[in-house]
N, C-alpha and C positions, 0 to 999 in steps of 0.2 A: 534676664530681666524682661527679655518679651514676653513671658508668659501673662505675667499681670497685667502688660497695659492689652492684652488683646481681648478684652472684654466683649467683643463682639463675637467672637468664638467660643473662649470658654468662662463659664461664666467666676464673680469673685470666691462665689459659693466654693468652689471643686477646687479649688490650688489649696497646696498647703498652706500652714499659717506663717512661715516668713514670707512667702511671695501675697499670700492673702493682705501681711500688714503691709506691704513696697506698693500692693496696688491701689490702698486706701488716697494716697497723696500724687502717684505719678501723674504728671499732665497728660498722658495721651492716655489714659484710662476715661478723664476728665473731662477731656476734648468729645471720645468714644460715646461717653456716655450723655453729654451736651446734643451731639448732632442727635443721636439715637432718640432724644426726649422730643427733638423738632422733626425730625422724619416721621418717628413712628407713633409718636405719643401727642399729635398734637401741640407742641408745647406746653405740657402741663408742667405744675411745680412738685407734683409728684412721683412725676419720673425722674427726677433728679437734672432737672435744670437749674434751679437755684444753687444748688450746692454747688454745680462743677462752676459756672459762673464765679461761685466766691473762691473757690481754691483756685483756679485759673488767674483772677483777681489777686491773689494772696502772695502766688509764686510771681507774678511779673511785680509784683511793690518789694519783694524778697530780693530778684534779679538785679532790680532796679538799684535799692540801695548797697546791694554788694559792688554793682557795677562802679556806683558812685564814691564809695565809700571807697574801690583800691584807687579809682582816680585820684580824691582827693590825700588819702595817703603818698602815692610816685608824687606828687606836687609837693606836698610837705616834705619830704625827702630831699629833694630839687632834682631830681632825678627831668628828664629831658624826657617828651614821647616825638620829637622832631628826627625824622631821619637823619640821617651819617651826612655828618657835610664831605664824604669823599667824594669825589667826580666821577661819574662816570662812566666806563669802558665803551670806548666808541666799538661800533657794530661796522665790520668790514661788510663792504654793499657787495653783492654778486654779479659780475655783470651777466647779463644774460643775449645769447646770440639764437636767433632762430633762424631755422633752414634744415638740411639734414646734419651739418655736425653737432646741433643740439642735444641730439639723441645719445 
């Protein structure tokens, strides 16, 4: 799957067409190609800043409602996300002696 987001290398042209359609939507082709518009291109809208802007846009409201959406699923469930009410394991302390029989 890295071949497609490394657009900085080679370019969408030259990969085959399943990797060609994987690099239409990954985010870091999008990212790639985002900074690539503000370093080298000025920020113009036709180097492809608007577009990665809206898929960038697109996958975080996607992320978002899936994130939201199992949340509120485990709730409706009654499913718990509170850790384990067990106790504990206490941690034996080490003592520590300096001089030479520390070594």
């Amino acid at each position: 799957m890295a071949v497609p987001t490394s657009d900085a290398t080679v370019p969408l042209q030259a990969l085959p067409g399943f990797h060609r359609t994987l690099g239409e939507f990954q985010p870091l082709r999008q990212i790639t190609g985002v900074v690539r518009s503000i370093l080298y291109y000025d920020a113009q809208g036709d180097a492809g800043l608007p577009r990665g802007w809206v898929i960038l846009g697109l996958g975080l409201a996607v992320a978002c409602l899936f994130g939201f959406g199992v949340t509120r699923f485990y709730d409706r469930k009654g499913l718990h996300r509170n850790p384990a009410d067990k106790e504990p394991q206490p941690v034996l302390a080490r003592t520590q002696t300096y001089g030479p029989s520390s070594y």
